[in-house]
N, C-alpha and C positions, 0 to 999 in steps of 0.2 A: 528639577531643572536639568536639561541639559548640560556638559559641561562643552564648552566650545575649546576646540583645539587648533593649532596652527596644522596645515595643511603640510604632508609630510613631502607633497610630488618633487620636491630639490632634492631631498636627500635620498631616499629609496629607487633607488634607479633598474633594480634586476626582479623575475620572476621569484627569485628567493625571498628577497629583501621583503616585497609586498605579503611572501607567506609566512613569513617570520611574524610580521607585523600583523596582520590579521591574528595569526594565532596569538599573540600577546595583549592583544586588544582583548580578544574574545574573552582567555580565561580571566582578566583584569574585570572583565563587565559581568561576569558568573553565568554566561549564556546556559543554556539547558540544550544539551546535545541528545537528541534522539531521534531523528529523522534518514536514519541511514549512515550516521557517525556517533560514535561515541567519546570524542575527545577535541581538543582544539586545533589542532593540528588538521588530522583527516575533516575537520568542516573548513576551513581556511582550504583545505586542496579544493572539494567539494564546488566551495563559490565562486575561485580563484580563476581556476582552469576554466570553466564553461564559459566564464564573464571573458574569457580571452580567444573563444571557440579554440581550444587546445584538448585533447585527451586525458585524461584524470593520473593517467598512465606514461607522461610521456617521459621521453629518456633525460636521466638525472640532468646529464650537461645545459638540458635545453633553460634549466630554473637558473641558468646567470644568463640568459639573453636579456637583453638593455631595455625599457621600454619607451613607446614615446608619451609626448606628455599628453595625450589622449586618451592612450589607453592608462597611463597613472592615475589621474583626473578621474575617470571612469572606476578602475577599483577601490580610491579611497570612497564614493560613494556608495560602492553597492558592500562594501564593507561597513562603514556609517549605516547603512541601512540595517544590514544583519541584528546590529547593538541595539540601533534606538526605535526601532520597528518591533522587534523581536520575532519575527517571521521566519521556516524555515529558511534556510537556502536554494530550495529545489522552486520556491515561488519567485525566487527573486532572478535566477536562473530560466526557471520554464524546463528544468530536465531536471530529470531521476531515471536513475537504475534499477531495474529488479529481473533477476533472473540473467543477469548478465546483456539486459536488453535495455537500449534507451529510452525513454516515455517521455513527452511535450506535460507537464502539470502546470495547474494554474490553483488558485484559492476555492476552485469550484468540488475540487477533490481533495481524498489524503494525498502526502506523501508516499508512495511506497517504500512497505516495510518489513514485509508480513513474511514470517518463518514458511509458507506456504511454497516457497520459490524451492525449497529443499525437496518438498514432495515431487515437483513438478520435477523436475531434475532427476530423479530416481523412478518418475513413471507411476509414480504411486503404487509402487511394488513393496512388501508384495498380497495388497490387499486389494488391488485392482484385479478381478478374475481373466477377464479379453481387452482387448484392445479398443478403448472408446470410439462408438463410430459418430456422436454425439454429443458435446460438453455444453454444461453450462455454467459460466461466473455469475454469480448471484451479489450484487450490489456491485458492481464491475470499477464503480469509480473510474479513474483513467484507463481501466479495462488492462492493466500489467497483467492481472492474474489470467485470464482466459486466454491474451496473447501469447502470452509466455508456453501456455498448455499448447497454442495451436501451433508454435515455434518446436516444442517438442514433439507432439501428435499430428505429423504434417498430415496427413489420412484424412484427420478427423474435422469433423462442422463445428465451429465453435459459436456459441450465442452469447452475447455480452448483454448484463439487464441492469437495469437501473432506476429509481425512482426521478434521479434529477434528470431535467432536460438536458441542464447545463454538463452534466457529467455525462453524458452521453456524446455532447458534442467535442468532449475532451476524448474518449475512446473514441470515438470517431474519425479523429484526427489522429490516433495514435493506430488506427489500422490502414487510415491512407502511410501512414508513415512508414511500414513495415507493408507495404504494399500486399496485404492479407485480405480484399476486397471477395476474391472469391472464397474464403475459405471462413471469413469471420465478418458477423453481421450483430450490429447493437439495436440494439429493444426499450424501450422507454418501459418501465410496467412498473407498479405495486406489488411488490414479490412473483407472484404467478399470473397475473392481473391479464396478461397481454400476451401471455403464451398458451392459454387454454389447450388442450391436444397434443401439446409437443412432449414427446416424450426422449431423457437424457439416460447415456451410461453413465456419466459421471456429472455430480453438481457440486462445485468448488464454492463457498462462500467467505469471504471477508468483510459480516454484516455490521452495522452500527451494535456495540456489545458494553460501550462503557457506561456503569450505575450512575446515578444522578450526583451520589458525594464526589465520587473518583473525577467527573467530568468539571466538577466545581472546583476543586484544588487540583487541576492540572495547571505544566506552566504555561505561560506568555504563548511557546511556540504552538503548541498544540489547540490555544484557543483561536491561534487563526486558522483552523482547518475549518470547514464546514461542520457545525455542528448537529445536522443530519445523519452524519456520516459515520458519527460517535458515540452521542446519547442515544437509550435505549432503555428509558422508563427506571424505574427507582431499583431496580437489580441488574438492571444491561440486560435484560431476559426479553424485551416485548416485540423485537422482532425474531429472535430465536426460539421462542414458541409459537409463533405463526407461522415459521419454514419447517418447525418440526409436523406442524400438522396437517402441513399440505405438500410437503416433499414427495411421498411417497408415491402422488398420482400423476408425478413426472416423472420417476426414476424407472430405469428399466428393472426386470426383473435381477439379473445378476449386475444393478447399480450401486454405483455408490456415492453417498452422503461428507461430503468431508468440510466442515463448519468451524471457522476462528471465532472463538470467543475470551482469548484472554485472560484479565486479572478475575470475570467473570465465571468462572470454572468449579468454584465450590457450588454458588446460587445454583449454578444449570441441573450439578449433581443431587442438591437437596432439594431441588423441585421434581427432579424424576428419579428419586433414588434406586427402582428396582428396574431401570434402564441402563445395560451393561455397555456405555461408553468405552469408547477405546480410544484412550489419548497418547497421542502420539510424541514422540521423543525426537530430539532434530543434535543434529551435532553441533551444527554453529550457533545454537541458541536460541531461543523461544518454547513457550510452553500456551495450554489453552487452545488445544487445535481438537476436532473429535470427531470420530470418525463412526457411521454404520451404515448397517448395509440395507439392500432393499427388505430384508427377512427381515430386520430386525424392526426395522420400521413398521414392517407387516403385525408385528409380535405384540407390540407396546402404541399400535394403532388408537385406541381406544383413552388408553394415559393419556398419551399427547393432545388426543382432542380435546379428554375431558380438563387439562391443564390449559387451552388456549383462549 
């Protein structure tokens, strides 16, 4: 049961007070922080800020401005919600960051979150040979990941793909947003389903990868992500052995393959153990990312099929 509380909007009068109070709330209720925070604190700025259209960032002084009792009113619920909903923040909100970029999210997609922003950021150097004239995000969700490429590789054509309609029409709305119309276009399709002929220099993926346990004892917040977007058969392997098998007749010849798969990382490596994976290391943390190239795919053509 719920526990009902007196409504605090008398006494918490300033920007601080409400993040004080959020943040105390939160670790008091045991929330599960992993959606782009890892503490009480930065998810209280996180919900705080956007539910006020302010900057996540904005200067110290501005956190004793007074509020009215509108906007009070307003964040003790979308605070109450945080606790008894258990939903991230970024849905209750409608924005997430990645890549230093703002993205419109809704329950139809993940959160962005993905160690993948680091590559993009560094160019995918230095294992990208030329300069993408071609990209393709591969389960694109809110489409952060392909944006963000086409924000770095302003040159390059970017295609955003997706099984859900619904998440299409969430990237959709996140390339009107970033006014990217000529430069990036989203695709409905079943991995390759709808792109028949096209051929990419680089295919960026951040597919569904989580095993049937892991998916099962995840917390509260993670189960309201779309479970499409997650599960991935009883290893997290059943869409990453369908891209491994059919990657290669969209890649260019000097392309490359760069794949999230996560806690998922051992399974991948003992179902193709004489496939020399190369996973990649990130500074600000994440691990399960892997990388080959068009050769390599070329090499281990035959494995991958016979594994799919």
């Amino acid at each position: 049961m719920i526990e009902k509380r007196e409504s605090p909007v008398q006494e918490l009068l300033t920007i601080r007070d409400y993040l004080r109070w959020a943040a105390s709330r939160f670790n008091a209720a045991s929330l599960f922080f992993g959606h782009g925070t890892d503490n009480a604190w930065d998810e209280a700025v996180q919900l705080i800020m956007p539910s006020l259209y302010l900057p996540w960032d904005a200067p110290p002084d501005l956190l004793n401005a007074r509020l009215t009792m509108d906007e009070r009113r307003h964040l003790v619920e979308v605070i109450e919600r945080r606790i008894n909903e258990r939903i991230p923040a970024a849905y209750i909100t409608g924005e997430a960051w990645f890549a230093g970029l703002p993205f419109y999210v809704d329950e139809s997609v993940l959160v962005p979150r993905s160690p993948l922003a680091e590559l993009i950021a560094n160019e995918f150097q230095p294992w990208l040979q030329d300069y993408p004239a071609r990209i393709l995000d591969l389960c694109t969700g809110s489409g952060c990941i392909g944006i963000a490429c086409a924000d770095q590789f302003v040159d390059a054509e970017v295609v955003l793909s997706d099984i859900s309609a619904e998440a299409i029409a969430v990237a959709n709305r996140n390339i009107e947003r970033h006014q990217l119309q000529d430069q990036v276009a989203a695709v409905a399709s079943d991995l390759f389903q709808n792109l028949q002929g096209q051929v990419f220099d680089l295919i960026v993926s951040n597919p569904p990868y989580v095993n049937a346990e892991d998916l099962a004892d995840m917390p509260e917040e993670f189960q309201a992500e779309p479970e499409i977007a997650l599960g991935s058969g009883d290893d997290g392997l059943d869409f990453t052995r369908r891209l491994l098998s059919e990657a290669r007749s969209h890649l260019s010849d000097n392309g490359l393959l760069v794949v999230e798969v996560g806690n998922s990382w051992p399974s991948l490596e003992a179902a193709y153990p004489q496939v020399p994976f190369t996973w990649l290391d990130f500074e600000a943390g994440g691990h399960g990312v892997f990388m080959l190239t068009a050769q390599q795919l070329d090499e281990f053509a035959e494995e991958f099929k016979a594994s799919n």
